[in-house]
C-alpha positions in Angstrom: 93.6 99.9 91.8 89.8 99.7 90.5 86.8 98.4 92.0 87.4 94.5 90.8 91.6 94.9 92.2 90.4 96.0 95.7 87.4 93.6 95.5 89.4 90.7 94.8 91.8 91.7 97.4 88.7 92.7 100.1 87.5 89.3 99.6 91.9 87.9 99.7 91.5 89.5 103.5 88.4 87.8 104.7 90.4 84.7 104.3 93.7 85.9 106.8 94.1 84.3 110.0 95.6 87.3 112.5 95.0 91.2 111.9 97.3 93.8 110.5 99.9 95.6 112.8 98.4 98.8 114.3 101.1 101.0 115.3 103.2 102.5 112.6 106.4 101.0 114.1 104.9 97.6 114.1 103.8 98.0 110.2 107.0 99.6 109.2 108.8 96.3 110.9 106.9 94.1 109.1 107.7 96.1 105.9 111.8 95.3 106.4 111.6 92.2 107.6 109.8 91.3 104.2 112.6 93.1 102.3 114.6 91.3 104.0 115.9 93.6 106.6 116.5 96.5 103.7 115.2 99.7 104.6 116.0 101.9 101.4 113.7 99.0 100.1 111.1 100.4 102.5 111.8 103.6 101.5 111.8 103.7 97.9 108.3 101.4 98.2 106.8 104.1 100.6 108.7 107.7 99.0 110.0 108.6 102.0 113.8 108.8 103.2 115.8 105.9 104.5 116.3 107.6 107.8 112.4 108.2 108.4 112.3 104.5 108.0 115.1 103.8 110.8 113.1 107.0 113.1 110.0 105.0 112.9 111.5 101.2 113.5 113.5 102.8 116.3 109.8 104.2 118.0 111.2 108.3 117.6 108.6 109.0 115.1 104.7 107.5 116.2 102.5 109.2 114.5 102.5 109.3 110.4 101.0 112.3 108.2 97.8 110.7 107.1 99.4 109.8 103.5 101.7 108.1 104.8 99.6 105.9 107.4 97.8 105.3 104.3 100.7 103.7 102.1 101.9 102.0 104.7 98.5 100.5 105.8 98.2 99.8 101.9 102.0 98.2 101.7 101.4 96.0 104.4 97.8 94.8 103.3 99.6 93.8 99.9 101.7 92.0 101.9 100.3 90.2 104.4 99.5 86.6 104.8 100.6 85.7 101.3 100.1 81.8 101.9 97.4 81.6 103.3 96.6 84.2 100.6 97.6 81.7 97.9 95.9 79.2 99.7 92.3 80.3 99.1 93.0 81.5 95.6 93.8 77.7 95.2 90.9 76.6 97.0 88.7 79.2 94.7 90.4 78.1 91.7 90.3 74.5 91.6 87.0 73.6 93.7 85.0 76.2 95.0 84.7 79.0 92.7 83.7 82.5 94.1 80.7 84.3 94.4 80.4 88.1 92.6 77.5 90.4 94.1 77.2 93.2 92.2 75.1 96.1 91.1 75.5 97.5 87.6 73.9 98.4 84.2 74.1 95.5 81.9 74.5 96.1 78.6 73.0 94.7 75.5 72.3 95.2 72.0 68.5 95.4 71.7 65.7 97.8 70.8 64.9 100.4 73.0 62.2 99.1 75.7 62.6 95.1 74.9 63.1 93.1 77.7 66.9 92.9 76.5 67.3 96.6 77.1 70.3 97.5 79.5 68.9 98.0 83.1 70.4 98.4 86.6 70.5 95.1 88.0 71.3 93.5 91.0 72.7 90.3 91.0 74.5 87.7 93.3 76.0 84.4 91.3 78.6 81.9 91.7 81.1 81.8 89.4 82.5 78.2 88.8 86.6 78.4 89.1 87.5 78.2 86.0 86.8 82.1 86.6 87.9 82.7 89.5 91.1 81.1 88.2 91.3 83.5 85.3 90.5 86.8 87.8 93.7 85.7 89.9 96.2 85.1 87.0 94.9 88.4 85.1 95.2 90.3 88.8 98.9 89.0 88.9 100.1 90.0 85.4 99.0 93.4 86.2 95.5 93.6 84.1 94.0 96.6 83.9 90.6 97.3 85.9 88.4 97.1 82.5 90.4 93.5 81.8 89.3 92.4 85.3 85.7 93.9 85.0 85.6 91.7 80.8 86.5 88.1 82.5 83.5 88.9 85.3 81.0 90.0 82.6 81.9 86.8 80.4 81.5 85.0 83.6 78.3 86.3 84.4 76.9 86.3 80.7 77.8 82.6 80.8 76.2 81.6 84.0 73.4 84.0 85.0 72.2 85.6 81.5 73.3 82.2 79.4 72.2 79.8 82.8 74.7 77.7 81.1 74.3 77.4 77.7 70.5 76.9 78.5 69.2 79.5 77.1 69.9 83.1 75.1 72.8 81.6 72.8 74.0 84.6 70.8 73.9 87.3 74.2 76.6 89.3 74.5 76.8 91.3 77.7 78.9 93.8 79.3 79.5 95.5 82.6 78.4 99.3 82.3 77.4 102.1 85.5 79.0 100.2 88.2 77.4 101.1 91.4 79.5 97.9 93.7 81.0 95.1 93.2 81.7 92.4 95.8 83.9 89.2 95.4 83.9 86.1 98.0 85.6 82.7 98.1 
């Protein structure tokens, strides 16, 4: 994933309600129970054999290689909480919008030293959900990072740059140098 995926997921996990499981035989537990008690399913999602799967629910194998702790820790994340998951994308959606804190080059089409030039900015803005709506639905079809990163540049072209149609009608901005990105709702 890119910096708007694991944003938008950073800010999915601020909203859970209990912690990951810790040990690698309570993670790999979770990971069959949600296939459903399948653990080739497990072990086609994590490349690793059937039987590691069984060695680790079973407590003979403790301790992962590193890249393994790391897809399962990443498996599980994707995983966890999915209501209450959906349940603050809903909340973000429909009401409360999210806010985007970011620090980037914005990008314009100006002459070189007008105030419109492109400059490393720093800004912090709510996002009304009509956006925040879009950023979920474009994350679940499987948009790309630079799909993701257009919606939050229209977004924040619209309501910092534009202040709402107030001002700056024919702007056109775009996301470039992306130093962080942070997403909350």
């Amino acid at each position: 994933m890119g910096i708007f995926g694991d944003s938008l997921d950073k800010a999915a996990q601020a909203n859970w309600t209990r912690p990951l499981p810790k040990s690698a035989q309570a993670q790999m537990r979770f990971l069959v129970r949600h296939e459903k008690g399948s653990t080739k399913a497990v072990a086609l999602r994590l490349g690793v054999s059937q039987r590691t799967v069984e060695r680790y629910l079973t407590g003979q194998f403790k301790h992962p290689r590193k890249d393994l702790a790391a897809r399962m820790a990443a498996e599980v994340r994707r995983d966890w909480q999915p209501r209450v998951r959906q349940r603050a994308q809903k909340a973000a959606a429909s009401t409360g919008g999210l806010v985007i804190e970011t620090r980037a080059r914005f990008g314009f089409t100006a002459a070189p030293g007008s105030t419109d030039d492109g400059r490393v900015r720093r800004i912090t803005q709510h996002l009304p959900p009509a956006y925040a709506q879009r950023l979920f639905d474009a994350q679940a079809a499987g948009a790309s990072e630079r799909e993701l990163q257009a919606i939050a540049a229209e977004g924040l072209q619209e309501q910092y740059f534009k202040d709402a149609g107030r001002r700056a009608p024919g702007l056109l901005v775009e996301f470039t140098d992306i130093d962080y990105v942070e997403l909350d709702y």
